[in-house]
C-alpha positions as CSV (number, residue, x, y, z in Angstrom):
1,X,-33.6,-42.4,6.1
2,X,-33.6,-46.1,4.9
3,X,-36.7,-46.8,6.8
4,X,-38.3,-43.6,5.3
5,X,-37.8,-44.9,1.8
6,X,-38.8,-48.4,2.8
7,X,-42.0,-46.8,4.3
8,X,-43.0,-44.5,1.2
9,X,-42.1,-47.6,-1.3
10,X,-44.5,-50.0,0.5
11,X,-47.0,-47.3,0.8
12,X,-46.6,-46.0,-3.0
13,X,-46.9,-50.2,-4.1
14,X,-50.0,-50.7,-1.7
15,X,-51.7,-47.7,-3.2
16,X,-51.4,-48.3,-6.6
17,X,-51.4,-51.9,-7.0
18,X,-54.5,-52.1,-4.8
19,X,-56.3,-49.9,-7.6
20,X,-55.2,-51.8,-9.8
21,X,-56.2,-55.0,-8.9
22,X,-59.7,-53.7,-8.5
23,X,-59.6,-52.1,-12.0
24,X,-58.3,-55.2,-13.2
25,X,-60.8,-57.8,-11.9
26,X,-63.1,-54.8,-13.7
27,X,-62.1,-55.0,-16.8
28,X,-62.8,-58.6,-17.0
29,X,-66.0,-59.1,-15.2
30,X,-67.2,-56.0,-17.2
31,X,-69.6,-57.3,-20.4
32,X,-68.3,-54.8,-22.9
33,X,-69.7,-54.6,-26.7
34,X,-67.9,-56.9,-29.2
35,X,-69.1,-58.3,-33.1
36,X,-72.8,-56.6,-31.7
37,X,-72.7,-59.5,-28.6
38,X,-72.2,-58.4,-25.4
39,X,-69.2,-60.1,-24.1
40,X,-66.4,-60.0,-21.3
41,X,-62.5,-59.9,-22.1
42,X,-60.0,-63.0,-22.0
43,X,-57.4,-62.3,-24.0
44,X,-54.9,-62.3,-21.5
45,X,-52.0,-62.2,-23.3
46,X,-52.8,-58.8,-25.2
47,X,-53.7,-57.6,-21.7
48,X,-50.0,-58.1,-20.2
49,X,-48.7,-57.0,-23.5
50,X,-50.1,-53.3,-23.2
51,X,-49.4,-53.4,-19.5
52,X,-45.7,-54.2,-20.1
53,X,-45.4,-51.9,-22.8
54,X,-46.8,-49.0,-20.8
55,X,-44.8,-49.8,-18.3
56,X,-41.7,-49.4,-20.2
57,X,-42.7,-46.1,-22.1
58,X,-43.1,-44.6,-18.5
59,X,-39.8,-46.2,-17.4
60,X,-38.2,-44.3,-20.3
61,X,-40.1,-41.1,-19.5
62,X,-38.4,-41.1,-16.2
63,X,-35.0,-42.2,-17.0
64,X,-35.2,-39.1,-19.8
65,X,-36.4,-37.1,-16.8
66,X,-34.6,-37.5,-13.7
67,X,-31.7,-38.8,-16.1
68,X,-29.8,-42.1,-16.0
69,X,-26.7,-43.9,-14.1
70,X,-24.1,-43.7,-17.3
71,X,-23.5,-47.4,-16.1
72,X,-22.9,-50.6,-18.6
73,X,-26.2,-52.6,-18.0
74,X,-25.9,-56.4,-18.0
75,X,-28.4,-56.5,-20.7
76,X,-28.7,-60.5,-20.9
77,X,-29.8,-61.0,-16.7
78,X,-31.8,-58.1,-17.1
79,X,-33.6,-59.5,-20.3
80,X,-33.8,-63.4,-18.8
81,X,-35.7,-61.7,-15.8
82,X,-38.4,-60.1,-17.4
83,X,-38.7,-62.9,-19.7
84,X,-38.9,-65.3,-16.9
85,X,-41.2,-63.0,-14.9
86,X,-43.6,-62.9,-18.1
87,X,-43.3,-67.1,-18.3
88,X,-43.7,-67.2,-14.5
89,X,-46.9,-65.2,-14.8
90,X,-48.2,-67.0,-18.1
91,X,-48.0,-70.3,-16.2
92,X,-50.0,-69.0,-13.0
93,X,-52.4,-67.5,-15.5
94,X,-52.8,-70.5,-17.4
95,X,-53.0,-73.2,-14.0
96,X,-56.6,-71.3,-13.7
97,X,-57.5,-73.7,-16.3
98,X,-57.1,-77.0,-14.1
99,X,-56.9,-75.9,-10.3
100,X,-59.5,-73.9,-8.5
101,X,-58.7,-70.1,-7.5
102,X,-57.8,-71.2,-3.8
103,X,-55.5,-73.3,-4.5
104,X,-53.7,-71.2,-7.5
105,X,-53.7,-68.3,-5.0
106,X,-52.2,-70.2,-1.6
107,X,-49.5,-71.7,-3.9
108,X,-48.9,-67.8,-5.4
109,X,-49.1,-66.4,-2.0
110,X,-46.0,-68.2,-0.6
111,X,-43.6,-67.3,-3.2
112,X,-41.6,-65.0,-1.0
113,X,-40.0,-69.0,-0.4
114,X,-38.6,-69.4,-3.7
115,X,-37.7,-65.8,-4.0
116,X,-35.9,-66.1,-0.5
117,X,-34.3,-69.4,-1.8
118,X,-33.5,-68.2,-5.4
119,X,-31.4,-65.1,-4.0
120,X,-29.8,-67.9,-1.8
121,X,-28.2,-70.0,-4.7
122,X,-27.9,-67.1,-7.1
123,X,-26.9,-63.9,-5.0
124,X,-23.4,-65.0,-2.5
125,X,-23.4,-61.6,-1.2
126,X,-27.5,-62.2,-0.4
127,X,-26.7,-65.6,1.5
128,X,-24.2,-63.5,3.7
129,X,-26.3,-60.8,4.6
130,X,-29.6,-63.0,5.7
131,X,-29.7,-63.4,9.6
132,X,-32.5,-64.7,11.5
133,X,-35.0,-62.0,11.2
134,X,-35.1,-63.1,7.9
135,X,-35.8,-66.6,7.9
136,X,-38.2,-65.8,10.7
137,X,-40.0,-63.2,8.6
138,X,-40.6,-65.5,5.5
139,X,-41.9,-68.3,7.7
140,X,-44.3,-66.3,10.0
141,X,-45.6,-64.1,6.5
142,X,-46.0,-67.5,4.5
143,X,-47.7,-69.3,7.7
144,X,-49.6,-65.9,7.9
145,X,-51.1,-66.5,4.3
146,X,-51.7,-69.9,4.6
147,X,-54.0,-69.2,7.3
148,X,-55.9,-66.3,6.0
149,X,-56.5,-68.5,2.5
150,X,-57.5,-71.5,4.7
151,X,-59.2,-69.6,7.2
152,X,-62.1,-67.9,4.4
153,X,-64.4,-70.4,4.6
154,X,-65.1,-73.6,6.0
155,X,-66.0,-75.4,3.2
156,X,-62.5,-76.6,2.3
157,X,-60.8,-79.6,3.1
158,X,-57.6,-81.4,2.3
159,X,-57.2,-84.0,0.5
160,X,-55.2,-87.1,-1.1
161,X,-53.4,-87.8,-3.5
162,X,-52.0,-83.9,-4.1
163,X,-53.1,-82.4,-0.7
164,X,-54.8,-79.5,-2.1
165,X,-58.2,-77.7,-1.2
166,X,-61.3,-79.6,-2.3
167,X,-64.6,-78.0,-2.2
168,X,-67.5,-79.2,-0.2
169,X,-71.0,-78.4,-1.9
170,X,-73.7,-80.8,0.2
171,X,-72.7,-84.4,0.0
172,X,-70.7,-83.6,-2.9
173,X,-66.6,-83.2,-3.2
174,X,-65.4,-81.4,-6.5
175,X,-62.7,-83.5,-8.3
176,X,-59.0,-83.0,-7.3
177,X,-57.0,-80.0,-9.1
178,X,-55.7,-81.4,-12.0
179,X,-51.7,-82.8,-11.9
180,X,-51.2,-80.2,-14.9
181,X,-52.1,-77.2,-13.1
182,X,-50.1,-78.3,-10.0
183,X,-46.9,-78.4,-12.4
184,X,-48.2,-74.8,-13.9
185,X,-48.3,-73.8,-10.5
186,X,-44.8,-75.0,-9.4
187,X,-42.9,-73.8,-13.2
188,X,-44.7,-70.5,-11.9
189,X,-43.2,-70.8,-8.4
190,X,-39.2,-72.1,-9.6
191,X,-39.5,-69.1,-12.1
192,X,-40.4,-66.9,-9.7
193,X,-37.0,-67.9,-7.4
194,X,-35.2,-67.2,-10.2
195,X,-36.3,-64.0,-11.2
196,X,-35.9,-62.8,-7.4
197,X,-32.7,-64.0,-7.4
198,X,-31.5,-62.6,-10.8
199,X,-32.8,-58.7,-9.4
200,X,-30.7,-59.4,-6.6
201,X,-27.8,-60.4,-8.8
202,X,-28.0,-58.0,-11.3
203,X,-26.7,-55.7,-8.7
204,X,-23.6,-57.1,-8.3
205,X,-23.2,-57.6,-12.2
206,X,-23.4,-53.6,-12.3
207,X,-20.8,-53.4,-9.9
208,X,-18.7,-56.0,-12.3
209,X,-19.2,-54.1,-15.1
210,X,-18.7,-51.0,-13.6
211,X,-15.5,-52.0,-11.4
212,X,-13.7,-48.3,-11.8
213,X,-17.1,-46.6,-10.4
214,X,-17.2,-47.5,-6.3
215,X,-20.8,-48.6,-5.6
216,X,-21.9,-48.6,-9.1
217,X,-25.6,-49.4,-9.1
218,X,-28.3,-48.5,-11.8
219,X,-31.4,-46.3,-11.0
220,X,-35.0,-47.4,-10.2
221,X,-36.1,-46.5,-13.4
222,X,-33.3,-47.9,-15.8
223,X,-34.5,-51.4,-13.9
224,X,-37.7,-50.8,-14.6
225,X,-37.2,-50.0,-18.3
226,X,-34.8,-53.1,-19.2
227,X,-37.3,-55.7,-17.5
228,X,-40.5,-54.5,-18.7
229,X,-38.9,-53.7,-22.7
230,X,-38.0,-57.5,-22.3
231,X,-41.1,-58.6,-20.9
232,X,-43.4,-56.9,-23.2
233,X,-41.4,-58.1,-26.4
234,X,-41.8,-61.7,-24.8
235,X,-45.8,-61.2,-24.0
236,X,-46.1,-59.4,-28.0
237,X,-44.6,-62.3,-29.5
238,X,-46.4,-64.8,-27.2
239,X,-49.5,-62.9,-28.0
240,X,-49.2,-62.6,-32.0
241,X,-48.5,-66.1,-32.1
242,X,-51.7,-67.7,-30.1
243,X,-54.1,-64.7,-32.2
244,X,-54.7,-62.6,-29.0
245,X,-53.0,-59.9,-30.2
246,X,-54.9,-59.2,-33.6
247,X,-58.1,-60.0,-31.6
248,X,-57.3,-58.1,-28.5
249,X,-56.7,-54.7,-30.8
250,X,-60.5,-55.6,-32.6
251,X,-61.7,-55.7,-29.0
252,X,-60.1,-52.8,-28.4
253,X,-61.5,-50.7,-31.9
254,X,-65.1,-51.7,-31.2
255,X,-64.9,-51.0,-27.7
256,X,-63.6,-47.5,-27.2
257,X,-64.3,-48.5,-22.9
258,X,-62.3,-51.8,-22.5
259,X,-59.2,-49.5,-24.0
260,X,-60.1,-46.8,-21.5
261,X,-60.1,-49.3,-19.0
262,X,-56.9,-51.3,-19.9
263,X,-55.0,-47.9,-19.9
264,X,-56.5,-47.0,-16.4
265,X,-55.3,-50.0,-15.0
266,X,-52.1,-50.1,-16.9
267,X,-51.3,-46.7,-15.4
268,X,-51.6,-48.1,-12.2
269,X,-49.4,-50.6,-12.8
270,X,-46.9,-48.7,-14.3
271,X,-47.2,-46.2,-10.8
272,X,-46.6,-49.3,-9.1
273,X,-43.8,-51.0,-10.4
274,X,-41.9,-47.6,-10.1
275,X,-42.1,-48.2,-6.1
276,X,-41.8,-52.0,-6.8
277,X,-38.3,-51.1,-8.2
278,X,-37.2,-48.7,-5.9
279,X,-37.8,-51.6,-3.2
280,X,-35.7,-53.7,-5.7
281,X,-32.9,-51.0,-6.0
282,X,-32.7,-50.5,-2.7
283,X,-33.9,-53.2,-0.3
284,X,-33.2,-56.3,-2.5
285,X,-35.9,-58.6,-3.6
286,X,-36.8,-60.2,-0.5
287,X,-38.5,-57.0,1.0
288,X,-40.1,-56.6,-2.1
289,X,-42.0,-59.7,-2.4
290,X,-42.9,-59.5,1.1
291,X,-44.5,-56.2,-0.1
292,X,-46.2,-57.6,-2.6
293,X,-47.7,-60.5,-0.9
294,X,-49.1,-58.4,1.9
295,X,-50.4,-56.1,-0.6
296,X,-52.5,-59.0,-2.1
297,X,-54.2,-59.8,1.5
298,X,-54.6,-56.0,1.8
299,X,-56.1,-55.8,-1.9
300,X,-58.6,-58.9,-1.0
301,X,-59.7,-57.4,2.0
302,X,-60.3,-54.2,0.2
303,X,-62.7,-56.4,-2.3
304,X,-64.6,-57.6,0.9
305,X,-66.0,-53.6,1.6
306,X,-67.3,-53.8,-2.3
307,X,-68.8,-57.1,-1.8
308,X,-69.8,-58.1,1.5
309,X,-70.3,-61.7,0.7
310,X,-66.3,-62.2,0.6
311,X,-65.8,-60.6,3.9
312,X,-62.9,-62.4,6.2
313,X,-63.9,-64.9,8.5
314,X,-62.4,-65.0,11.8
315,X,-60.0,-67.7,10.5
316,X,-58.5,-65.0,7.6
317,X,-58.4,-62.2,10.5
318,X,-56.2,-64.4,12.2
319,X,-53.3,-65.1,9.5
320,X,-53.8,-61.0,8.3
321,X,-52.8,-60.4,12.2
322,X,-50.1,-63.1,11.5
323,X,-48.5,-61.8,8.9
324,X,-48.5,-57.6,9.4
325,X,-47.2,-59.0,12.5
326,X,-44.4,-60.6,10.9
327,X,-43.9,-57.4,8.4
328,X,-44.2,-54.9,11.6
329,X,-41.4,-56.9,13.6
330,X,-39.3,-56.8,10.7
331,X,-39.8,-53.3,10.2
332,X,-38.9,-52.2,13.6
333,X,-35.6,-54.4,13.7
334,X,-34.5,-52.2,10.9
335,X,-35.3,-49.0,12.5
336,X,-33.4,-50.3,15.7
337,X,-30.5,-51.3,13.7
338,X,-30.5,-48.2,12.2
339,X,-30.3,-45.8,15.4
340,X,-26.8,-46.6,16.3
341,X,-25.5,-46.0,12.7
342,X,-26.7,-42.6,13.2
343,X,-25.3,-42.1,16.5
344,X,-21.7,-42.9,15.2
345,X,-22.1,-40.7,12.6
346,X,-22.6,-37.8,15.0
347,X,-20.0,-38.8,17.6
348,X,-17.7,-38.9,14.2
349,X,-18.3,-35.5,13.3
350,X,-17.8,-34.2,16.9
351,X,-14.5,-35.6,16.7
């Protein structure tokens, strides 16, 4: 049953966050009408903002629904997670600035790391339960990723002082990525850690606050619901105070398609993070960033059938073979491990 749920929440969070990414990269390549110019969306900001917020109203929704735990919530991890999932995002968002897209996306790519390291310092019960499989999964799916990032072209090479990807146009090398968005890049990463390692920990919280209830834990949707209310009062307040917010509404007014867009995507992402937190719930957030990082290999090969100009090079092939590879061993040691449970069950009963 466990690797049932595991197999429909990795298929629900490839599905929906693959549409979404495409929708996403949509909305702002689109050219959409704005102060009678024709011009494309940036304000970022407004754009997490409504995502989070939808999010949330569909969290709610559900809870109302399919009803909630009747637990005590430890409100302040729960809020310092989605806040820190909102800064960790910001940052990434903002290293685009200074570093080239390779480079901001192999650094992003291998943050199942911190995650694995963050529940390490912040979860005991996490640094107990991690055996070999695990440490082997995170370094074959982050080797995995380095290699498809690497492997996409040929016209990268490393370089001193920071050891990142430099592009090669003729007999030209672009400058080095800026020290700046190599720091955005690493707040992004430590943040990150510690939001994967307060999800984890929030679970045992429950159980603290719940002591005279025996495996207290909160549902899927009440995880969903305290994060992203956090996180979209964060990304409101963040986007009020740099003007996005008041401009991102204007665009909105004039441009009756960017809102259709922005709630198509959103959608998605609200689909999405109700899998992503059903992973959480029940797997821990290991198995969910490995999830999500093999979604966005999955999600970029995807782009290659709409544009065949980013098609992967036998270099990419290689680390997507690395890393399902690594994701598919995983996956059957569970279902092995699982067997015999089932077995004693049964002989139990018989009893």
């Amino acid at each position: 049953m466990s690797a049932v749920k595991l197999l429909i929440g990795i298929a629900g969070v490839f599905t929906a966050f693959s549409f979404f990414a495409i929708l996403q990269q949509d909305v702002y390549k689109t050219a959409y009408e704005f102060d009678g110019k024709s011009t494309k969306f940036t304000q970022t900001l407004f754009m997490m903002a409504c995502e989070r917020s939808i999010n949330s109203i569909v969290a709610l929704v559900a809870m109302t629904v399919f009803g909630g735990s009747g637990l005590k919530v430890p409100l302040q991890e729960m809020t310092v997670s989605g806040v820190t999932q909102m800064i960790s995002m910001s940052s990434s968002n903002e290293a685009l600035r200074y570093v080239s897209f390779t480079t901001q996306v192999l650094c992003k790519s291998c943050k199942m790391v911190p995650v694995f390291i963050g529940s390490l310092l912040l979860d005991p019960i996490k640094r107990s339960q991690y055996g070999w499989v695990d440490y082997f999964k995170v370094a074959l799916v982050t080797l995995g990723v380095i290699m498809f990032n690497f492997g996409k072209t040929n016209e990268f090479i490393m370089s001193p002082p920071f050891m990142v990807p430099l592009k090669v146009s003729g007999d030209k090398i672009s400058k080095p990525d800026d020290p700046w968005g190599l720091t955005l890049i690493a707040i992004s990463l430590t943040l990150d850690g510690v939001t994967g390692g307060l999800q984890d920990r929030v679970k045992k919280s429950v159980q603290d606050l719940n002591s005279a209830k025996s495996n207290a834990r909160l549902t899927s949707y009440e995880m969903m619901f305290y994060t992203n209310l956090s996180g979209a009062i964060f990304a409101v307040i963040c986007s009020g105070a740099t003007g996005q917010l008041q401009e991102g509404i204007n665009f909105c007014t004039q441009s009756p398609e960017l809102l259709k867009a922005i709630l198509t995507f959103a959608a998605c992402s609200a689909l999405g993070q109700c899998f992503i937190f059903m992973l959480v719930s029940e797997f821990g957030a290991l198995v969910t960033t490995t999830t999500t990082t093999v979604r966005k290999i999955f999600s970029t090969v995807l782009s290659a059938f709409r544009d065949p100009e980013k098609w992967p090079t036998d270099g990419s092939w290689m680390g997507i073979y690395v890393v399902f590879g690594g994701i598919l061993f995983d996956l059957l040691i569970k279902m092995t491990k699982s067997k015999p449970k089932k077995e004693e069950k049964g002989s139990k009963k018989k009893d």
